[in-house]
C-alpha positions in Angstrom: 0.0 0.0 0.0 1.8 3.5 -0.8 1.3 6.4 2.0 -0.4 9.3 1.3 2.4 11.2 2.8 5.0 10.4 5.8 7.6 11.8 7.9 10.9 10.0 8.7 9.8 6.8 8.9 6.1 7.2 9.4 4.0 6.8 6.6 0.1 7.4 6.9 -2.5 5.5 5.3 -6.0 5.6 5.1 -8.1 3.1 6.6 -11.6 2.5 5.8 -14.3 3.7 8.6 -15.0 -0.5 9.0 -11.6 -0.6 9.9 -12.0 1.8 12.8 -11.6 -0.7 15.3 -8.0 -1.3 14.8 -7.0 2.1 16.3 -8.2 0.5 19.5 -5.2 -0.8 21.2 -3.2 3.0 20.0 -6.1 4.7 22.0 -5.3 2.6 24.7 -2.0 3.5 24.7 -2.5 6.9 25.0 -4.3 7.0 28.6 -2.4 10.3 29.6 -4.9 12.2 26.7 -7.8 10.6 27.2 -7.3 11.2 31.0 -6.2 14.8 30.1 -9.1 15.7 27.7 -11.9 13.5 28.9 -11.0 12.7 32.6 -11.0 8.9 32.3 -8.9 6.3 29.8 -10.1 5.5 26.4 -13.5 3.0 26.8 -13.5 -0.2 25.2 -15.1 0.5 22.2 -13.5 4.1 21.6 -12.1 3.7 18.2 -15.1 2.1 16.9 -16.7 5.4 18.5 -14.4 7.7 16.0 -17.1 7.4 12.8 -20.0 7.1 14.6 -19.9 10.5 16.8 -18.8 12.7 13.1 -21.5 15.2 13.3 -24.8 15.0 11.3 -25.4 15.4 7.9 -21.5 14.3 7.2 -21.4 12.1 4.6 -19.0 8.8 4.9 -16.8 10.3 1.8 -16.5 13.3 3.8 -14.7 11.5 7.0 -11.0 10.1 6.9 -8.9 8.0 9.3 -5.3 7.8 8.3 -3.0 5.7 10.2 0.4 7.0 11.3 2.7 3.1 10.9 6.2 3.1 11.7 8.4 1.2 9.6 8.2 -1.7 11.9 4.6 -2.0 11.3 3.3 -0.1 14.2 0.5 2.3 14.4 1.8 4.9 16.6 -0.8 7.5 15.4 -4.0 9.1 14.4 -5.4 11.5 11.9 -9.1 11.7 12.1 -10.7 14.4 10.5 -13.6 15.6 7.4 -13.5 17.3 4.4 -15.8 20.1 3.6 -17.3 20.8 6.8 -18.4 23.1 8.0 -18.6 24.2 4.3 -17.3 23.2 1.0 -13.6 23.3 0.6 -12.9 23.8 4.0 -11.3 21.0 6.8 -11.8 19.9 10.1 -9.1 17.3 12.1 -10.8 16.1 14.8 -7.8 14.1 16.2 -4.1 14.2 15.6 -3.2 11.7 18.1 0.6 10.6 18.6 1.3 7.8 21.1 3.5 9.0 24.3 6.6 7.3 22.6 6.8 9.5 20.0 6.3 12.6 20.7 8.7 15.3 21.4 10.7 14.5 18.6 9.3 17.4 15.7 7.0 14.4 14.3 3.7 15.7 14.7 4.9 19.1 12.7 6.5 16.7 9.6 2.9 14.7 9.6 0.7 17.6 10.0 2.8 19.5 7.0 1.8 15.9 4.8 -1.5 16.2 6.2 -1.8 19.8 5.0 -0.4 18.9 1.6 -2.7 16.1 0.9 -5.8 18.5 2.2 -4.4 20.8 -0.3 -4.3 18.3 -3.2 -8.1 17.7 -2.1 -8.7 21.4 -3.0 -9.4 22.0 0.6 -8.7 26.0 1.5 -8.9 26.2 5.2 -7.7 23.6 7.9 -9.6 23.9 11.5 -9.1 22.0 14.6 -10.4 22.4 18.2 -8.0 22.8 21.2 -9.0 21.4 24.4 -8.9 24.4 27.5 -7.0 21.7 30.1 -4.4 21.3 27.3 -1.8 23.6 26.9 0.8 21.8 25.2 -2.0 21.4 22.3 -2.4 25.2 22.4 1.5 25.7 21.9 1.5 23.2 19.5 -0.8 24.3 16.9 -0.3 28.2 17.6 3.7 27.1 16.3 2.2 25.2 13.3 0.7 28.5 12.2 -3.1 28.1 13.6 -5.1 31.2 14.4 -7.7 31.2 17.3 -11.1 32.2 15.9 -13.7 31.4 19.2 -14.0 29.9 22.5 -16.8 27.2 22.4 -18.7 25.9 25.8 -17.8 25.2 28.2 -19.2 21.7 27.0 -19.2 18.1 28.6 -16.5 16.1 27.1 -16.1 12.6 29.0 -16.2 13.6 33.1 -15.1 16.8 32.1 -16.6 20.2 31.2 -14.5 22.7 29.6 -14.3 25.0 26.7 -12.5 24.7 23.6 -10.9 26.9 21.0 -11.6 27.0 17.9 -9.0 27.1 15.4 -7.9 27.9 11.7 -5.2 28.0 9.6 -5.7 29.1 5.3 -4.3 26.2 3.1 -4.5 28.0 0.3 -6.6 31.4 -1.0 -9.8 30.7 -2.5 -9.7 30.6 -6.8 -11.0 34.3 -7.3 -14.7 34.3 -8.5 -15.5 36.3 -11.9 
């Protein structure tokens, strides 16, 4: 299978949503997130969870997973995200998830710059993502990558936790000038 786009020696691939379920044991592995963002570890059935809980009205071609594999084999991470929404030509990523192993390391940036590229190729103009308030190092993280904030949403229920979010955006590309 070739990768849609990699960094070092991670490649992502897309995995059909019936395939959602073999994200589970990565979710697993990332307890310190899920403990972070929703106050408890990932349930059992959380990565079947990822397609069912897109918002509604999204169409399946709309939604993406992409697994992040090493070059051992390994999924070490996430990209879960839609395509025109809210609107046409416009991007949301729901997760960027990295397991605790390898982060640190500049990764996320190379895979989120493939990411962008393959949105681009898409003819997808604006990225958007939504930073969780008890997460700071996601603030830093997308704020370096270029992200804007737009608006505070919530505070919402999320897991055991309620909190708000910030909304996010970043331009992939400017809009082809209408006559």
């Amino acid at each position: 299978m070739h990768p849609l786009f990699q960094s070092g020696d991670v490649a992502a691939h897309r995995i059909d949503d019936a395939g959602a379920e073999r994200f589970q044991p990565l979710l697993e592995r990332c307890e310190d997130f899920f403990r972070l963002c929703y106050g408890r570890p990932a349930r059992a059935d959380e990565a079947r969870r990822l397609t069912l809980e897109r918002p509604p009205g999204v169409t399946p071609e709309q939604g993406h997973l992409l697994a992040l594999v090493d070059s051992t084999g390994a999924w070490v991470g996430i990209f879960e995200g839609l395509r025109d929404f809210p609107t046409r030509r416009e991007a949301y990523l729901g997760l960027l998830l990295l397991e605790p192993g390898t982060r640190g390391r500049g990764l996320g940036a190379g895979l989120l710059a493939g990411y962008e590229d393959w949105l681009r190729a898409s003819g997808q103009h604006v990225l958007r993502v939504g930073v969780a308030e008890p997460n700071p190092a996601a603030l830093r993280f997308w704020t370096r990558e270029g992200f804007q904030p737009e608006t505070w949403v919530g505070p919402m229920a999320l897991g055991e936790l309620s909190y708000r979010v910030l909304r996010m955006r970043k331009t992939l590309t400017a809009p082809a000038a209408t006559p």
